[in-house]
N, C-alpha and C positions, 0 to 999 in steps of 0.2 A: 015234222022236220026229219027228211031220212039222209044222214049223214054215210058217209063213206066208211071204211074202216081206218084210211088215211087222213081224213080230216080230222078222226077221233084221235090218231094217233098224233096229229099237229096240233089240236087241242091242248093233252098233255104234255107239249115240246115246249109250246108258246106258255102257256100258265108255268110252267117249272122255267122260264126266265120272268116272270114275275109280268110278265104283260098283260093288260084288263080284258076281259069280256071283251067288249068295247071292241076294243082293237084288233082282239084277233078274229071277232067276226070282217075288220077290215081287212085281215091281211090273208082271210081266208075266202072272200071275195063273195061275202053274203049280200045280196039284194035287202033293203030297208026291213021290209016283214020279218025275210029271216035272220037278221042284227036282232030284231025287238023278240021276236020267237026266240034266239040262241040267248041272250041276255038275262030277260027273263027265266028261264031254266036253271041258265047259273045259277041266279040269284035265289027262288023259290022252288025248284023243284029236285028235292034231295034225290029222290029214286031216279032221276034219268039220266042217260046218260053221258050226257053234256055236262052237267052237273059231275059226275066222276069221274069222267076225265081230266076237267078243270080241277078239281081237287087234288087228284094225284099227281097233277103237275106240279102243287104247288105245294104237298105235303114233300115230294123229291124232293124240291130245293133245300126244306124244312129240315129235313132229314139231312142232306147232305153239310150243309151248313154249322149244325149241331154238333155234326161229327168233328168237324176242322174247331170249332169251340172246346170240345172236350179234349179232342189231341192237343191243344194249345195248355187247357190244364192240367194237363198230363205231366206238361214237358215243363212245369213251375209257372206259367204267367198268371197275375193275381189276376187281374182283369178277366182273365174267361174263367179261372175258378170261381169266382163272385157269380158269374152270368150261369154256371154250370149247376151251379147251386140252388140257384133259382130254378131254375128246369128242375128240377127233385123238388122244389117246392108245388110247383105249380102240377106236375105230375105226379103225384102220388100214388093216385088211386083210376087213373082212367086215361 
């Protein structure tokens, strides 16, 4: 599958709004093979680069998201310091 460097970058545009595999081979106008080829990928193959693109779109949102989390317990709300808390849980070490 030889992707564009535009698709790769709508890739990570489409995953960092949180939309499937699935879909953004629809919206990126893959033929049935290359749906089941891009999917696939996603799903199984860590080293290509379908596979990280899709991830980095959807560690951005992760990331950004977190961030509005932590300014929230920043600024006293218990609710995201509880949830913030847990991210230092669950983050620790890796």
């Amino acid at each position: 599958m030889n992707l564009t460097e535009e698709q790769y970058r709508k890739i990570e545009e489409y995953a960092a709004a949180l939309i499937s595999a699935k879909e953004i081979a629809i919206l990126l106008d893959f033929d049935e093979e290359q749906e089941k080829s891009f999917v696939e990928k996603v799903k199984n193959h860590k080293k290509s680069k379908e596979y990280k693109s899709f991830l980095k779109g959807r560690l951005t949102t992760k990331f950004e998201l977190r961030q509005v989390v932590i300014d929230l317990a920043k600024m006293g709300s218990q609710s995201a310091q509880g949830v913030t808390e847990k991210y230092f849980k669950e983050n620790q070490y890796g």
